[in-house]
N, C-alpha and C positions, 0 to 999 in steps of 0.2 A: 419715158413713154407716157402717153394723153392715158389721163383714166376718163371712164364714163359713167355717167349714172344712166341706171335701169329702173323707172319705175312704174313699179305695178299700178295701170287704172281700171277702176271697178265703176260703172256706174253710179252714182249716189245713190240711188233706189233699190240697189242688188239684192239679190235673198244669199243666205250664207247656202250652200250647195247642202244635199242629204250626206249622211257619215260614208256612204261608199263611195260618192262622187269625192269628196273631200277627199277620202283615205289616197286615190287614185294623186288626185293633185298633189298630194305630201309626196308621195312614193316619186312621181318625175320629176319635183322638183327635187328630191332630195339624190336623182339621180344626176341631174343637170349639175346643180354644185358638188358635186363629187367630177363630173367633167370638166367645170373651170377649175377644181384645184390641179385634177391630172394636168389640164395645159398649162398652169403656172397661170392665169388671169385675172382670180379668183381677189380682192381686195377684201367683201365687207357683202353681206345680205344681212335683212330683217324684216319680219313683217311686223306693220302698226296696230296698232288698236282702233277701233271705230274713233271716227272723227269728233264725234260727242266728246270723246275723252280728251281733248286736246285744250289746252291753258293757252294764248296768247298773251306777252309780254310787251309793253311797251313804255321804251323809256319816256320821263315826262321830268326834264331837267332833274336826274339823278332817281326820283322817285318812280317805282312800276307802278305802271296799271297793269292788273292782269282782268281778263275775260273769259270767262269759261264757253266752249264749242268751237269748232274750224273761224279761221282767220275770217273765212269769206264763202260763201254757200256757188256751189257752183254743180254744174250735170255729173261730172266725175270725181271721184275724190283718189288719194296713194295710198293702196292696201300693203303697200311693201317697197323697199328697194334693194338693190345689188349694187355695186359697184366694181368695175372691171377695169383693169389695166391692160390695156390693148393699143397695137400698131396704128390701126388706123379706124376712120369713121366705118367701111367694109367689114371691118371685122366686129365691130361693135354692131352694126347692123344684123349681121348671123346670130349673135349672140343673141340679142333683142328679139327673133324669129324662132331661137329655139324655147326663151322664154314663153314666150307667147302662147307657143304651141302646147308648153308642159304647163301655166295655167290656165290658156282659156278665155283670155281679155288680152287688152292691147298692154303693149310696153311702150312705154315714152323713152326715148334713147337721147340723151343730150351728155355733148363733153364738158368737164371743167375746165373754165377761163385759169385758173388756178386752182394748183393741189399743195396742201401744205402738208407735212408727215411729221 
C-alpha cells in the first residue's frame, strides 16, 4: 500500500500561537492520531524544531561540510510531519484536510516514489 507524507507548513514569519490557542491544537491533533491509529493508517508523526536549529551536510569527496540554519530561506518552512499508509491519492487527500483543519495551516500531501521498511 503507497504511503504519503503529510507536512505541516507554517509561514516563515509565523508567531508561535498563546498557550490556549496551542493547548486547543495539541488536544485535535492528538485526537486526529488517535484516529489514524484506530483506522490502521497511522506510520510515523513528529514535529520539528525551528529552522534555525537545523545542520546541513554535505558531502565533499568523503569529507563533510556542515552549515548551520535551513538548507535554503524560503516564505514557508515544515513545522512537522506524518506519514500515512493509505489506498489511494483520495484518501490521502481527507487525511491532509482533516490535518489541516486540526492545525490551522496548509498540509502539503505528496506520495513516495519509494518506501523502504
Amino acid at each position: 500500500m503507497p504511503h504519503y507524507l503529510m507536512s505541516v507548513c507554517y509561514p516563515a514569519d509565523a508567531v508561535r500561537p498563546d498557550d490556549e490557542r496551542l493547548a486547543r491544537i495539541f488536544a485535535d491533533v492528538d485526537a486526529l492520531h488517535r484516529q489514524m491509529r484506530d483506522a490502521g493508517v497511522w506510520v510515523f508523526s513528529g514535529g520539528l524544531h525551528d529552522p534555525s536549529s537545523a545542520t546541513v551536510v554535505v558531502d565533499r569527496d568523503g569529507d563533510p561540510l556542515l552549515t548551520d540554519g535551513p538548507f535554503i530561506e524560503a516564505k514557508e518552512q515544515v513545522g512537522g510531519l506524518t506519514i500515512l499508509e493509505l489506498p489511494d491519492l483520495d484518501a490521502a487527500l481527507e487525511w491532509g484536510r482533516r490535518m489541516s483543519h486540526a492545525i490551522g495551516v496548509p498540509i502539503e500531501v505528496r506520495p513516495f516514489e519509494h518506501a523502504w521498511a
